[in-house]
N, C-alpha and C positions, 0 to 999 in steps of 0.2 A: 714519517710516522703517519698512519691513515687514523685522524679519528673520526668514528663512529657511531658516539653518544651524542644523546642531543643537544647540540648545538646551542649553549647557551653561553652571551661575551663574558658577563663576568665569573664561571667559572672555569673557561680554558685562559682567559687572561691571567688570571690568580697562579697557574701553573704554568705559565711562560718559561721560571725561571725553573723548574724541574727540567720541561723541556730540553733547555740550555743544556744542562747537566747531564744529559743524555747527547750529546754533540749532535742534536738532529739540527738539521740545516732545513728543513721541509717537512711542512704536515700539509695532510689533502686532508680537507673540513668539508662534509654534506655527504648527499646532497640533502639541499637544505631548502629547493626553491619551493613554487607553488607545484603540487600534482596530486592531480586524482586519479585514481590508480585506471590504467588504458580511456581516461578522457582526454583527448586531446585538445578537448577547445576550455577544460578546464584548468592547464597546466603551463607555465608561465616559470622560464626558467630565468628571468629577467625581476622574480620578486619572491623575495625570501619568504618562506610560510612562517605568519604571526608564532607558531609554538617554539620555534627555535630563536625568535629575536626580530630585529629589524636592520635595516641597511647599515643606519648611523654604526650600531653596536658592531656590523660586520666591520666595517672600516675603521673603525677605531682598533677592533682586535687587527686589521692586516697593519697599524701603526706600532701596535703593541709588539706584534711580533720581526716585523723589520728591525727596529731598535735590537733585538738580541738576534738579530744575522739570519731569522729563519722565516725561509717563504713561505708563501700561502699559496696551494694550489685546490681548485674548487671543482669540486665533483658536480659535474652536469649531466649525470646519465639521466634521461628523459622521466622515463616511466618506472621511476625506484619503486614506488607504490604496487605499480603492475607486473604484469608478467610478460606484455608484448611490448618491444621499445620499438619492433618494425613498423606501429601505425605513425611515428614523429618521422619525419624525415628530414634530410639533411642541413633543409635551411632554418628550421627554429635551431639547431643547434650552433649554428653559424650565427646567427643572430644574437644567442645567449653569451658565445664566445667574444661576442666583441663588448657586448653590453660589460661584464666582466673585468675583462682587458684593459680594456678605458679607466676600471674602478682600479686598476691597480694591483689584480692577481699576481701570482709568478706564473700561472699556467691552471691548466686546463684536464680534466680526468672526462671521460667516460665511462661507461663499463657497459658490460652485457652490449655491447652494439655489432655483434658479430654481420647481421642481417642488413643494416645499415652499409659496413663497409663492404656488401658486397658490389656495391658500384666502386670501379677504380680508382673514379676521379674524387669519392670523395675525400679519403684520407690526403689527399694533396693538395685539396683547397682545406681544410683545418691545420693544414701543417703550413702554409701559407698565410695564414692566419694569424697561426703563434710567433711565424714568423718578421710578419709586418709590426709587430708590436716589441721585436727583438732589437737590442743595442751593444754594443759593447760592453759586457760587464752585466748585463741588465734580459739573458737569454728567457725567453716566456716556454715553458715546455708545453708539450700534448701526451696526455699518459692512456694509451687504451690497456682496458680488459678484455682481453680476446680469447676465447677458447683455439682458435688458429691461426697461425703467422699471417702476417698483415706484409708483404714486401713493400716498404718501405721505410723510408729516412724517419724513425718516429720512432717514441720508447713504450715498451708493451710491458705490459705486466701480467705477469706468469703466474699467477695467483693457482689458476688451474692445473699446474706441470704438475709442481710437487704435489699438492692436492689431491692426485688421482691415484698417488701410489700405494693410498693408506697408512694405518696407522706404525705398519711396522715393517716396510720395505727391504729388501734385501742389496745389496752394495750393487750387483750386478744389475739390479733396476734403478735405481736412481744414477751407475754411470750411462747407461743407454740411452737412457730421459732425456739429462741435460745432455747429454755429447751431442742430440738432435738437435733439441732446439737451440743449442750454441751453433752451430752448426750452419741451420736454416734461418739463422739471426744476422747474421752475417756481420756487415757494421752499425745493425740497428742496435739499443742501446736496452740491455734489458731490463727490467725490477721481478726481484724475486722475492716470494712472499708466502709463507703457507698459510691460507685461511682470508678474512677481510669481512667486508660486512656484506657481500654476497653467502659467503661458506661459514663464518665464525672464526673461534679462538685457534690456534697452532694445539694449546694445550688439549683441546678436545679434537683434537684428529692426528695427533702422535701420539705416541706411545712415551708417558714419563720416562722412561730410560734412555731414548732419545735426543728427549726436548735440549737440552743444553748442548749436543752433538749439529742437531739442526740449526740453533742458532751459531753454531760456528760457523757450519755451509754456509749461511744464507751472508757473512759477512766479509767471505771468502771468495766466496764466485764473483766472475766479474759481472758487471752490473751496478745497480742499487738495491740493497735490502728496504724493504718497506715491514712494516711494522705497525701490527692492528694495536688499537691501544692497550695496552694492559697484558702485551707477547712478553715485555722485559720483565713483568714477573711471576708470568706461568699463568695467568688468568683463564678461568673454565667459561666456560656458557654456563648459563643454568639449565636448569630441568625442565623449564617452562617448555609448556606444549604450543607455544604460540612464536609468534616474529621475535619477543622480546628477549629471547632466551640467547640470540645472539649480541646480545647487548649488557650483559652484568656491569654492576654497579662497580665504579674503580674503587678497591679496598686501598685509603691512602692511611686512615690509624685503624687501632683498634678498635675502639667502637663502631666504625663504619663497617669494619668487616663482621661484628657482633651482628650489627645489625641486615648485614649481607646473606648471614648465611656459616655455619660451623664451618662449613668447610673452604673458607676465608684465613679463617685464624691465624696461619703461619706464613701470607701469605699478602701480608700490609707491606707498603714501599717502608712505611716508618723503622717495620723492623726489618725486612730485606736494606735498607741503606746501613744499620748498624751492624749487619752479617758482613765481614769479607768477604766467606767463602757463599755470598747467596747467584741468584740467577741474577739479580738486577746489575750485581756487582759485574759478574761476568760479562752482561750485555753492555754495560757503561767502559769495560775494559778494549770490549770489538770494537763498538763505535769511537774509539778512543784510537784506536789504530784503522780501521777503516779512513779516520777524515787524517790520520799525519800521514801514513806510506804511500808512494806513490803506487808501487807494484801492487798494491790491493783495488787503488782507484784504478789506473790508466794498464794493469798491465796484462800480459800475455797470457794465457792458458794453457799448462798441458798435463794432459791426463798421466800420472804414473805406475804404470802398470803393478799390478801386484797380486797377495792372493784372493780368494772368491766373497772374503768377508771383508775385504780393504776397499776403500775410494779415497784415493791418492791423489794430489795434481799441485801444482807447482806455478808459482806467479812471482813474474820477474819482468821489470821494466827498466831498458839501458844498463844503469850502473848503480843501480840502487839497492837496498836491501832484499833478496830474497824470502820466500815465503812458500812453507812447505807444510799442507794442511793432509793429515793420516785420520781416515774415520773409520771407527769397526764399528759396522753397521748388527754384529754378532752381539746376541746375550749371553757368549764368552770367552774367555782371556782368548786374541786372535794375536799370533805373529806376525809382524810385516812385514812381509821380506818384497824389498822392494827394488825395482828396476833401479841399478844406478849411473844409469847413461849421462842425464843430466844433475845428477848431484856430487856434492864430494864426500869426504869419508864421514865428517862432524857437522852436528848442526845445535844450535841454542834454544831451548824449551821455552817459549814464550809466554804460552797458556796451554792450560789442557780442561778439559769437560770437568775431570775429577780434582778437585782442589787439592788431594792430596800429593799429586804429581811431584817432584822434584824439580825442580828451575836447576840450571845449568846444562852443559853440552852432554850431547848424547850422541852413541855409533849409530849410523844411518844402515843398521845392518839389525835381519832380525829385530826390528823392533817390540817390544812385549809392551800390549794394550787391556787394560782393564775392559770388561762386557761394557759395551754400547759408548766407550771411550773417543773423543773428539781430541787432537793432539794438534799442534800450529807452532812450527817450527821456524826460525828463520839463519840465515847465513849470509854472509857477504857476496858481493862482486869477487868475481877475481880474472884477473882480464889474461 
């Protein structure tokens, strides 16, 4: 989970144990250091800027959060303030990365540094980097934001793919999208993400009818889903004509969302936790199967072919449970008549976008999908 409010210990401390609740394993926090926006003798990714807290506070939140199993990776992009990150060059970030490392991160974010790694060598002295400080059990990651593939042993984050399809993409676009960058990714390791604190919320750049479609993808595809703060329960940007509008305030009760803004109201964790049928329930239910199946973590990818409003594809690792994810990308009822080379006749409804779905087995023939329906089936091995 990326967050992107500011940075103060004891209120991401205090929600540790939400966290948990959400089965995240890793939040990227910052950036957080010293910077004036394009000064580079004013910018100091070695000392946290006094309005977000101080060192102690940092390291006491990376203790707070080890204890419940989830790492701390720390956003270093240089010039978050500015608009050029090409005046930093590669050794203050080498610098900042070890300064860091030493303290006890899990790893290491950049973003915007497209201009940067246009030298080859340097994503391979940072990937060496994360790696000198790597153990058994104890892997330090390096996450770039790149607008373009990076070749390299390194995990990127795609923030940009889905991003650029808009808000209301057609099936045939978004299987072309990823089928590239899966593609051109090869065994690098991807995170997919719509929005972040470069773009904003998922909710403001999907289409509501969507949003609970896209968070199936994003938990589906291989990779890691990342998650701006405040994605698991629909969170907007505000109106603000300024920077801050990609930052809203987290609505956790009612009054906070009173005080947020009306159009908060239905849209507090306190009452999405006592919904079954809400979005946060739904996202605690993916992350809930993203971290037990193997075939969601580690496994294969294949696209299944279908009709013009279908994005189909199938993940299957060794002998372990299958997993067969149907999205109708249409605003309506779409049939899925689907390739069945690699499937058998039945399969088990695990979850579906619409809460009203029925749970149990269903013919893998013609499938009938409610308008903008996300459907995630699964089936056995069978050797």
């Amino acid at each position: 989970m990326q967050n992107n409010f500011m940075f103060l210990y004891e209120g991401i401390k205090a929600r540790i144990d939400y966290l948990s609740s959400l089965k995240v394993k890793g939040i990227v926090i910052g950036p957080i250091h010293q910077n004036s926006a394009d000064l580079v003798n004013d910018t100091n990714l070695e000392v946290i800027d006094k309005k977000f807290g101080n060192e102690e506070d940092f390291l006491n939140l990376l203790d707070a959060a080890k204890k419940k199993g989830i790492h701390v990776v720390l956003d270093l992009t240089p010039n978050y303030n500015g608009q050029n990150n090409s005046l930093f060059d590669a050794d203050i970030a080498k610098k900042g990365m070890e300064y860091w490392l030493n303290k006890g991160v899990s790893g290491i974010r950049f973003g915007n540094v497209d201009t940067i790694l246009q030298n080859p060598d340097v994503v391979e002295e940072w990937k060496n980097i994360t790696n000198n400080y790597s153990s058994e059990g104890k892997e330090r990651v390096l996450i770039l934001h790149v607008k373009n593939m990076v070749t390299n042993n390194t995990a990127l984050l795609m923030d940009d793919v889905l991003s650029t399809l808009g808000k209301e993409p057609a099936a045939a676009e978004v299987i072309t999208m990823l089928s590239r960058h899966i593609e051109i990714a090869g065994d690098q390791w991807l995170g997919w993400m719509v929005g972040g604190r470069e773009l904003g919320h998922m909710a403001s750049m999907v289409k509501n009818r969507l949003y609970r479609l896209y968070q199936i993808m994003l938990f589906t595809l291989p990779g890691t889903p990342f998650t701006n703060y405040g994605d698991e329960i629909g969170l907007e940007d505000t109106q603000e004509k300024d920077s801050k509008a990609k930052f809203p305030v987290m609505p956790w009760k009612y009054q906070q969302s009173m005080e947020a803004g009306p159009r908060f109201t239905n849209k507090t964790v306190e009452d999405q936790e006592k919904d079954t049928d809400s979005l946060l329930n739904l996202y605690k239910a993916l992350s809930d199967l993203k971290v037990k199946e193997r075939s969601l973590q580690h496994g294969d990818f294949h696209i299944i072919n279908s009709n013009s409003n279908i994005f189909a594809y199938l993940r299957d690792w060794d002998q372990n449970e299958r997993f067969l994810a149907v999205l109708n990308f249409a605003d309506t009822k779409t049939t899925a008549d689907l390739d069945r080379g690699r499937l058998p006749l039945k399969a088990k409804v695990v979850l579906s976008s619409d809460p009203k779905r029925p749970k149990g087995e269903i013919v893998l023939q013609n499938i009938e999908l409610d308008p903008s329906e996300g459907l995630l089936l699964s089936f056995p091995y069978v050797s």
